[in-house]
C-alpha positions as CSV (number, residue, x, y, z in Angstrom):
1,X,-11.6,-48.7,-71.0
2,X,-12.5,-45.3,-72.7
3,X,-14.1,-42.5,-70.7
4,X,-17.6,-41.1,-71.6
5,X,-16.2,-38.4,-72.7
6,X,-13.7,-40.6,-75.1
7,X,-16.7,-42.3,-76.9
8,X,-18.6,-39.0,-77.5
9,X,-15.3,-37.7,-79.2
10,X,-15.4,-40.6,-81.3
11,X,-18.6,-40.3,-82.5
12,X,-18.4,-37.1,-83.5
13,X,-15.1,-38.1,-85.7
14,X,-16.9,-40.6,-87.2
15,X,-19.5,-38.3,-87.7
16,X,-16.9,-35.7,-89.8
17,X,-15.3,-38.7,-91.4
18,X,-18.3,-39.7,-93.0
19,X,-19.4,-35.7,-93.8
20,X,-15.9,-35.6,-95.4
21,X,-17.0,-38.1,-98.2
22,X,-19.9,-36.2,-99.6
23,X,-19.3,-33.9,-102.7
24,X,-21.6,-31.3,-101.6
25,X,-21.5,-29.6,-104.9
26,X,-23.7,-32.5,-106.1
27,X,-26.1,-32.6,-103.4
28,X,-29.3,-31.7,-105.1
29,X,-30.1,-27.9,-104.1
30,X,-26.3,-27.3,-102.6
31,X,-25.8,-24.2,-105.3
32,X,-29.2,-22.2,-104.5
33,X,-29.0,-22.8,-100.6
34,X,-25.2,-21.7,-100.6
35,X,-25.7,-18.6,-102.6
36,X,-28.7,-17.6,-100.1
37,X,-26.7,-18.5,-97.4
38,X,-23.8,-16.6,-98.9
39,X,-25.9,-13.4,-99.3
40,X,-26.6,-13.3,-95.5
41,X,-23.6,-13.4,-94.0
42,X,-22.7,-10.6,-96.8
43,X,-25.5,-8.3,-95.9
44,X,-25.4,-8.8,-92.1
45,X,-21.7,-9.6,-91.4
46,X,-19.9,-8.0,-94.4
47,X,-16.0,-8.0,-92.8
48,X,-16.0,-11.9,-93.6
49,X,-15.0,-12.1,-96.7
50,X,-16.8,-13.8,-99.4
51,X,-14.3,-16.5,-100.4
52,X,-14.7,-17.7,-96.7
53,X,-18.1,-18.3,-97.4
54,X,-17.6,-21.7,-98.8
55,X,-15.8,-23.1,-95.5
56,X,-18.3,-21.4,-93.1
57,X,-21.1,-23.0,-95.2
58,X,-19.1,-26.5,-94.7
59,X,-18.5,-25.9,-90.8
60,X,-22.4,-25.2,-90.4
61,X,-23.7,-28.2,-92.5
62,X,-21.1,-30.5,-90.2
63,X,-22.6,-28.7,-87.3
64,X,-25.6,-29.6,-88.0
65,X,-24.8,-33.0,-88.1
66,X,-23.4,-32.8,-84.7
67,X,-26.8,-31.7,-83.3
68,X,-28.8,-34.2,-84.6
69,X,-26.4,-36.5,-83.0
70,X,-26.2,-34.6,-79.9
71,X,-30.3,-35.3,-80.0
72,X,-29.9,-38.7,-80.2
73,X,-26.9,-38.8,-77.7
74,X,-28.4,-39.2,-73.8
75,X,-25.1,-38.2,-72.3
76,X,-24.1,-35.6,-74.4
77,X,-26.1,-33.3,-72.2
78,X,-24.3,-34.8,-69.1
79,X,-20.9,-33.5,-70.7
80,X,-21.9,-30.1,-71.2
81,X,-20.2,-26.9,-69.7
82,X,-22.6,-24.5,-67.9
83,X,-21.4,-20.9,-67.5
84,X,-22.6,-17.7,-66.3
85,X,-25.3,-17.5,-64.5
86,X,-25.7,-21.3,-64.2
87,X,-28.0,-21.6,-61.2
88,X,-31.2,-20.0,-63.7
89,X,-31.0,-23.6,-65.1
90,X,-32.0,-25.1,-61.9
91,X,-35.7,-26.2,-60.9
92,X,-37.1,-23.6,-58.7
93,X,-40.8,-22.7,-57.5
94,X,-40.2,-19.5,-60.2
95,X,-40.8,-20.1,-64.0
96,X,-38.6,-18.1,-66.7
97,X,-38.8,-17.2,-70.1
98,X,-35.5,-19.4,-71.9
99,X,-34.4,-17.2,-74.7
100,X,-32.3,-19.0,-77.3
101,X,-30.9,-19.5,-80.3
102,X,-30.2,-22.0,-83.5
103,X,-26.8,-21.8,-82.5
104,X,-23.8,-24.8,-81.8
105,X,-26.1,-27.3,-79.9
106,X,-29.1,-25.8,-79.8
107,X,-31.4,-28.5,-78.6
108,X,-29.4,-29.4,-75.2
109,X,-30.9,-26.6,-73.5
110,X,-34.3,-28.1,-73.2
111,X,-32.0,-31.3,-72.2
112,X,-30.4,-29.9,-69.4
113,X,-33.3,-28.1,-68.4
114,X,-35.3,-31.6,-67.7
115,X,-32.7,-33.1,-66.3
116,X,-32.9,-30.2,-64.2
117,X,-36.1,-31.3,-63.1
118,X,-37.8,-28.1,-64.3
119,X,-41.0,-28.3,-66.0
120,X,-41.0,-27.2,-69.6
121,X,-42.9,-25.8,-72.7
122,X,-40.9,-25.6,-75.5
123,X,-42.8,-23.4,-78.6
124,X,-41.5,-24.5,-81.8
125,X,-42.9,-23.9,-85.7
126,X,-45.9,-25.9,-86.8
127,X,-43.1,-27.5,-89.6
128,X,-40.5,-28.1,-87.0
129,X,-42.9,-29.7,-84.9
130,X,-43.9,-32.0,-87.5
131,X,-40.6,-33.3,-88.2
132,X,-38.5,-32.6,-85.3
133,X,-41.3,-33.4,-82.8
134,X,-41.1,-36.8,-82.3
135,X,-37.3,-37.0,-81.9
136,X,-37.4,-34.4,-79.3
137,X,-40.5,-36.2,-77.4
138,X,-38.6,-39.2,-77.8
139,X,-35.5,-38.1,-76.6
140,X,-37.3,-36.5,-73.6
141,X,-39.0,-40.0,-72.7
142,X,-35.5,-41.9,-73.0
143,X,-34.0,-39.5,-70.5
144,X,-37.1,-40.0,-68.1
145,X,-36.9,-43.3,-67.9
146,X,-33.1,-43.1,-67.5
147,X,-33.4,-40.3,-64.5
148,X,-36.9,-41.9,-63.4
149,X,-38.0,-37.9,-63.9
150,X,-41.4,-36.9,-63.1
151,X,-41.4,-33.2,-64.2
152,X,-43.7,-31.9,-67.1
153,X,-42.6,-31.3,-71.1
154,X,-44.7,-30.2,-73.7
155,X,-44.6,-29.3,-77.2
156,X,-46.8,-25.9,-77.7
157,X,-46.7,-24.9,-82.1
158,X,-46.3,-20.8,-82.5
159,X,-49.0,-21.3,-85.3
160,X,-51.8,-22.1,-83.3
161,X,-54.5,-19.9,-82.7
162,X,-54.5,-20.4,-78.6
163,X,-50.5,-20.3,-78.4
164,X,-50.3,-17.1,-77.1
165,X,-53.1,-17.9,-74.1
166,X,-51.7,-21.5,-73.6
167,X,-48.2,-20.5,-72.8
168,X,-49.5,-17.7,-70.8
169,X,-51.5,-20.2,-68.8
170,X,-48.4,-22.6,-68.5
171,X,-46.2,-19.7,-67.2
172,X,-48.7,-18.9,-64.8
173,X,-48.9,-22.6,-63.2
174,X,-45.5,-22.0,-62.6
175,X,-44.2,-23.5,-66.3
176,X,-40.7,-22.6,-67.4
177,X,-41.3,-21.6,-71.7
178,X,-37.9,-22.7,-73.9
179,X,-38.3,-20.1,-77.2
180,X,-36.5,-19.4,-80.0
181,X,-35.6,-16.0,-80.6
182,X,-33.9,-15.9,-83.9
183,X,-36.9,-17.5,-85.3
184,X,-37.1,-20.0,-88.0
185,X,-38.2,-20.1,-91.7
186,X,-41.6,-20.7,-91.0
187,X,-41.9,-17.7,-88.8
188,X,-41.2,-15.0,-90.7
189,X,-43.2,-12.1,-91.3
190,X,-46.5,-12.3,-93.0
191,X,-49.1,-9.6,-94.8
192,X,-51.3,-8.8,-91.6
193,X,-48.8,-9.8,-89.4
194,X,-46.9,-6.2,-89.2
195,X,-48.3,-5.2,-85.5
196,X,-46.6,-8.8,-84.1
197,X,-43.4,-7.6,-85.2
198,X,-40.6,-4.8,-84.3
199,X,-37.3,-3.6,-85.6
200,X,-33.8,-4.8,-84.3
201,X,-30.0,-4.1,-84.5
202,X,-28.8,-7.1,-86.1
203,X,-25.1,-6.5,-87.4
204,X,-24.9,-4.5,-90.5
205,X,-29.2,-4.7,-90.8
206,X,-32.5,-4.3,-89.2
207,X,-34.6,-7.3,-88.1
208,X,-37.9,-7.8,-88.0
209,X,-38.5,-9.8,-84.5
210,X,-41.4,-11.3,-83.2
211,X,-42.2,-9.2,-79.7
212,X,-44.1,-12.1,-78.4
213,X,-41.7,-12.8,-75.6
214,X,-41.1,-9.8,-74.5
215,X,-45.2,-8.9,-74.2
216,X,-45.4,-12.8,-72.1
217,X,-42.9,-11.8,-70.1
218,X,-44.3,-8.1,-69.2
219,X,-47.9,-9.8,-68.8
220,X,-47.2,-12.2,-66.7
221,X,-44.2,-10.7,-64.8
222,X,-41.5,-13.6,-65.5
223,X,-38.2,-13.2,-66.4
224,X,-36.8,-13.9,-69.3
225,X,-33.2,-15.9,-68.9
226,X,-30.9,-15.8,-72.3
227,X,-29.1,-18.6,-73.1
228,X,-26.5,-19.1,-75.8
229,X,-24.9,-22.8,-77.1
230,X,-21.8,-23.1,-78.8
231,X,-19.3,-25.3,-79.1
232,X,-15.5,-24.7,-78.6
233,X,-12.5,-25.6,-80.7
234,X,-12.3,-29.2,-78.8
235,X,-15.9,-30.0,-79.1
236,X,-16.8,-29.3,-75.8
237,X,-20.6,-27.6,-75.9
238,X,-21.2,-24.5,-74.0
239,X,-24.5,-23.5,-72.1
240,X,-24.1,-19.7,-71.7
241,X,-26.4,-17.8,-69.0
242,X,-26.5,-14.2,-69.8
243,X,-28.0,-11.8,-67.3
244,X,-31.5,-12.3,-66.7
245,X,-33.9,-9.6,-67.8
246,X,-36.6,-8.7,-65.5
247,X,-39.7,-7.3,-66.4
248,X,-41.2,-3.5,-64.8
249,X,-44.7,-4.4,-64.2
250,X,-45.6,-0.6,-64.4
251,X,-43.4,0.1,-67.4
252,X,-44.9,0.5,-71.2
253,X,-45.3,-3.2,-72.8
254,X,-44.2,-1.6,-76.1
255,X,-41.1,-0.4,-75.1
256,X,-40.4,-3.1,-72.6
257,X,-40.5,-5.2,-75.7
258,X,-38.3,-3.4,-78.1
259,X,-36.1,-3.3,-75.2
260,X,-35.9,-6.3,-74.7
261,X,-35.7,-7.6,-78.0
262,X,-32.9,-5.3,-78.6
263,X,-31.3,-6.6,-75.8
264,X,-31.4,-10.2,-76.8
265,X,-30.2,-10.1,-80.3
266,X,-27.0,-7.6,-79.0
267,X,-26.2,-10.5,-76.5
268,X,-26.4,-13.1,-79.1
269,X,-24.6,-11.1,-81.4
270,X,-21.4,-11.1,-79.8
271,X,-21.2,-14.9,-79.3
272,X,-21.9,-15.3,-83.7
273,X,-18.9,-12.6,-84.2
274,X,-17.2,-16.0,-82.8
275,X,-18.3,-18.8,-84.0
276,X,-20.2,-17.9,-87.1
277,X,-19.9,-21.1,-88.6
278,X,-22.2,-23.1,-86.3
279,X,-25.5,-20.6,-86.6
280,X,-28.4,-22.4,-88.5
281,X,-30.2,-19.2,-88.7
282,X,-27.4,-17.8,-92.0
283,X,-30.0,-20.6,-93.7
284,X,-33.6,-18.5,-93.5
285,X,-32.3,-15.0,-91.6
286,X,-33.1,-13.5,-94.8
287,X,-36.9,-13.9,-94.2
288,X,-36.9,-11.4,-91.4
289,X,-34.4,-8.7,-93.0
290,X,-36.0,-5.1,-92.9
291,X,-35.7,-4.0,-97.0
292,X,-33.2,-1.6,-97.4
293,X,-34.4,2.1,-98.6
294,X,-32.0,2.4,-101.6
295,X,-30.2,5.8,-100.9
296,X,-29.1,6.8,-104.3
297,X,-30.9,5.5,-107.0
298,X,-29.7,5.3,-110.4
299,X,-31.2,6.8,-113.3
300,X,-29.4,7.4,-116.3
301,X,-27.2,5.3,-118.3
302,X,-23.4,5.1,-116.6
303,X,-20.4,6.4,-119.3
304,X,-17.4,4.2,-118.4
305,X,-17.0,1.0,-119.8
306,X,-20.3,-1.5,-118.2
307,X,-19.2,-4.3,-115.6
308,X,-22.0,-7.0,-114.0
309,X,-22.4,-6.4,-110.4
310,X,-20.8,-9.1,-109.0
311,X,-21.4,-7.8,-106.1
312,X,-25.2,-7.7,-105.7
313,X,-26.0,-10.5,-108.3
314,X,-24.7,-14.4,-108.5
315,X,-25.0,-16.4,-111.4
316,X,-25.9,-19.9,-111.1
317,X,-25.8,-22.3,-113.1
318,X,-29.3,-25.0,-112.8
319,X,-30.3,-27.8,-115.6
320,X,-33.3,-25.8,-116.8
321,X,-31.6,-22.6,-117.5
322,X,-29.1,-20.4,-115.9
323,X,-30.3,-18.2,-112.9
324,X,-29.3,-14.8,-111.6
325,X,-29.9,-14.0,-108.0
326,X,-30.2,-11.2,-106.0
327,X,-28.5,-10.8,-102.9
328,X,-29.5,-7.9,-102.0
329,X,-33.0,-8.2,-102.4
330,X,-33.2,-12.4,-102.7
331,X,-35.2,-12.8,-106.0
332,X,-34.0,-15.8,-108.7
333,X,-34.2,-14.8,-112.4
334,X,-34.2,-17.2,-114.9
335,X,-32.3,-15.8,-117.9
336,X,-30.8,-17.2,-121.4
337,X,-27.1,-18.8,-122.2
338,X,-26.8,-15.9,-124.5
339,X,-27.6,-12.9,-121.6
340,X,-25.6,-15.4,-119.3
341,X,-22.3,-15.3,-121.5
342,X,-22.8,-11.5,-122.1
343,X,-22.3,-10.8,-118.3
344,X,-19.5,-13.1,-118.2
345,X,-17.7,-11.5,-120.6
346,X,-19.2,-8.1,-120.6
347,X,-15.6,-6.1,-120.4
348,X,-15.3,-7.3,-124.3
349,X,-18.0,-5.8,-125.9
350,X,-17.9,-2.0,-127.4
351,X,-21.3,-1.7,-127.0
352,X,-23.8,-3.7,-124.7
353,X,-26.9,-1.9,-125.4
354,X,-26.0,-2.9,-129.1
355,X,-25.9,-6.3,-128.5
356,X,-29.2,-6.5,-126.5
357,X,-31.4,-3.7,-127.5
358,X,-32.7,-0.6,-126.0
359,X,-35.7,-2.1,-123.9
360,X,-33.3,-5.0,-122.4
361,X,-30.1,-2.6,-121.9
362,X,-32.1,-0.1,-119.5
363,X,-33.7,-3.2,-117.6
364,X,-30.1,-4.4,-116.8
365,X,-28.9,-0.8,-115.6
366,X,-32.0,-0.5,-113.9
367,X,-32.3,-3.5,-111.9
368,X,-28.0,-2.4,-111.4
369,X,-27.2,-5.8,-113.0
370,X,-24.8,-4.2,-115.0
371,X,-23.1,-0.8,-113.7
């Protein structure tokens, strides 16, 4: 008779087996959400080479796969490693602030934590709510019945109005919060929105963060508790405590926030150095990226022989027309066959500025499309 264990590990090989069979390249937007996803890893985690990109885009579209099945999967929280500080997952009279991220497994934290007994609010975007929702309520539900739990979980949207005072009311009847730190694409910053945001260390950038957390945590003087997911080379999945981060009442919110923000991405960061390939966030990071102020701009026309920039633009290839994309700044061009063959082949022609005349040639050098 096969172990619990034993019939997990076979679901999840029937779960690559079947993601093994699918030509991704003709999955209907494959080609504009692997160049985006492309682009991130390049301007955040440039030592990966880009013809690695492919496979780590492969390995995170099969993780994802194993967390929705992890979702539906009662035991697969049961079969989780804990490590660290493991007692902060616990029910006690105390709440904490859970600090995690779209990383391996993401979604058996909140499991764990009710099977824990410890009552939770788990803050989610309004979009992720409305299509994610009902699986996670559902799955919550199952393991109640299955435990015969009696401990409180709720589903509060960031984009309400009264988030901010209904999770500070929660934490203060003794309500443990589950939040996302890494955000998600509907999160991202906003026109107005600039005082609800602060600048992080993220690998080779600067982030753009939401300080929420960090100003709950200061207001109502509860801990915040990182918490990082992964899973290891034999598909075991990882709960990792980090330290917890306790606030100073009479400290300075705003820099108990950057602090703390800070804090929580440079913990986080070293567990993506190792298992890149299971972070959802490569998918939308590029929402929250801090522009870049361009150093040495180019004016001028260039004198050696012109190249395309491979290395700041992608050409792809869509059934309207051909599109160029930005990786540095993430903007899509549509441009013609003609314009499309010229940067292909670019190192043949004598004169480019020739072929496309003296308005289009100092748009491409411009826009350092060609260099």
């Amino acid at each position: 008779m096969l172990t619990t264990r034993q019939l997990y590990d076979q679901e999840l090989a029937r779960c690559r087996e079947q993601f093994e069979k699918i030509d991704l390249s003709k999955e209907r937007g494959y080609l504009m959400k692997f160049t985006t996803f492309s682009a991130n890893v390049e301007n955040i985690m440039p030592l990966i080479p880009r013809e690695d990109h492919k496979s780590l885009f492969r390995e995170l579209l099969l993780q994802q796969i194993y967390t929705t099945f992890d979702q539906q999967c009662l035991t697969a929280a049961e079969l989780i490693k804990v490590r660290g500080d493991h007692y902060l997952l616990k029910k006690e009279s105390s709440p904490k602030i859970y600090c995690t991220y779209h990383l391996g497994s993401y979604r058996l934290l909140t499991s764990v934590l009710f099977r824990n007994g410890v009552d939770c609010v788990l803050l989610v975007g309004n979009n992720m709510n409305r299509t994610q929702g009902g699986d996670m309520t559902e799955h919550i539900e199952a393991l109640r019945r299955k435990h015969s739990l009696t401990n409180v979980f709720r589903v509060v949207e960031a984009g309400s109005p009264a988030a901010g005072l209904t999770i500070m009311r929660e934490l203060k009847a003794g309500k443990s919060l589950i939040v996302y730190v890494d955000g998600s694409p509907e999160t991202g910053p906003e026109a107005g929105e600039e005082s609800q945001f602060l600048s992080v260390r993220f690998g080779s950038r600067q982030l753009l963060t939401r300080k929420g957390v960090g100003y709950l945590s200061h207001a109502t003087n509860v801990p915040i508790v990182p918490v990082v997911n992964y899973r290891e080379n034999d598909m075991t999945n990882v709960l990792h405590c980090l330290k917890p981060i306790r606030p100073i009442t009479k400290s300075d919110r705003e820099m108990y926030c950057q602090e703390v923000m800070q804090q929580l991405y440079d913990g986080f960061w070293s567990y993506l150095k190792r298992y890149p390939g299971q972070w959802e966030g490569w998918n939308y990071i590029h929402l929250f990226l801090q522009p870049e102020v361009r150093k040495n701009p180019f004016f001028g026309y260039p004198s050696e022989r012109l190249t395309f920039n491979e290395k700041r633009y992608t050409l792809c290839d869509f059934e309207q027309a051909p599109i160029l994309f930005d990786r540095q700044l993430y903007q899509t061009f549509e441009i013609t066959e003609d314009l499309k063959d010229l940067l292909l082949n670019i190192h043949t022609v004598d004169s480019v500025e020739e072929v496309v005349g003296e308005e289009i040639f100092t748009e491409l050098v411009s826009m350092e499309i060609i260099h």
